[in-house]
N, C-alpha and C positions, 0 to 999 in steps of 0.2 A: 289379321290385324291386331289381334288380342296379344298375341304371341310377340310381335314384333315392337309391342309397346311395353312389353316385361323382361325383353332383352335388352334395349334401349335402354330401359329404368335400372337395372344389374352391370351395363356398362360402364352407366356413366357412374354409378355406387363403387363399382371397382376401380375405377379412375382416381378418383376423388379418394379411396380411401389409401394407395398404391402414393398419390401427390402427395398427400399427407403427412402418411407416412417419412417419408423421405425428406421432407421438409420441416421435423418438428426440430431436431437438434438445432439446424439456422434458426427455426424461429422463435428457443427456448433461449437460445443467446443475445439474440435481439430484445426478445422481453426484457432481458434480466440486466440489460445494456440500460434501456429507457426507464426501468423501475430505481436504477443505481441515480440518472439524471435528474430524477424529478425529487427523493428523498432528499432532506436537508440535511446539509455536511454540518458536521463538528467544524467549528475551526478552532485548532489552539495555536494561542499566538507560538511565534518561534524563535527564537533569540538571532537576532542577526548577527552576522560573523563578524561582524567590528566586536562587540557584546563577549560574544568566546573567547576574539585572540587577544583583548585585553585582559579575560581571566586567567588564558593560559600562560600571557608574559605574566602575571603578577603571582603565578604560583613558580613559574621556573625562576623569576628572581630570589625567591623568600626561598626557593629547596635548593639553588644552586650554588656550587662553592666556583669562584672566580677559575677555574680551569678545565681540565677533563675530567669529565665524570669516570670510573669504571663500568664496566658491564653492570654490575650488581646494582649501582645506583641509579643507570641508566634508567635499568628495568623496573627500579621501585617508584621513580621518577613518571614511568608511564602509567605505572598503575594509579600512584595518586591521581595525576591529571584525569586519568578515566574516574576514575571516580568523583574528582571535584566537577568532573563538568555533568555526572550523570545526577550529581547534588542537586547541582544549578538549572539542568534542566525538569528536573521532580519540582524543585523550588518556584518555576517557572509556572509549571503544567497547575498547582496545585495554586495557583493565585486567582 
């Protein structure tokens, strides 16, 4: 009787530690899923796209000459915009 109740108790220990096992990765994702829900989000606000493609008409007006750009001016053309808008959005972030 003795015996049968120490293999009993070692089964069910290997069971459980065998479930476990196997089931920590799902249930390390799942934590880390409900830990992300319940922390409170940053919000920063974000400029809405009316907001940009007014900046970006009033920069291509002010850089633009009345006809075809070149390659060369194209390209300088982009970089400014990238850059006036990552101004604009620092400017944003930092209010």
């Amino acid at each position: 009787m003795n015996t049968i109740y120490i293999l009993s108790i070692i089964l069910i220990t290997l069971v459980t530690n065998a479930s476990l096992s196997f089931a920590m990765p799902y249930m390390k994702a799942q934590w880390n899923a409900f830990i992300t829900r319940i922390k409170p989000k940053k919000h920063t606000p974000t400029p809405s796209t009316k907001q940009l493609e007014k900046l970006v008409i009033d920069i291509m007006k002010n850089k633009t000459n009345s006809g075809l750009l070149t390659y060369h001016k194209q390209k300088m053309l982009r970089e400014f915009v990238r850059e006036e808008v990552v101004n604009y959005l620092n400017q944003i972030k930092n209010k």
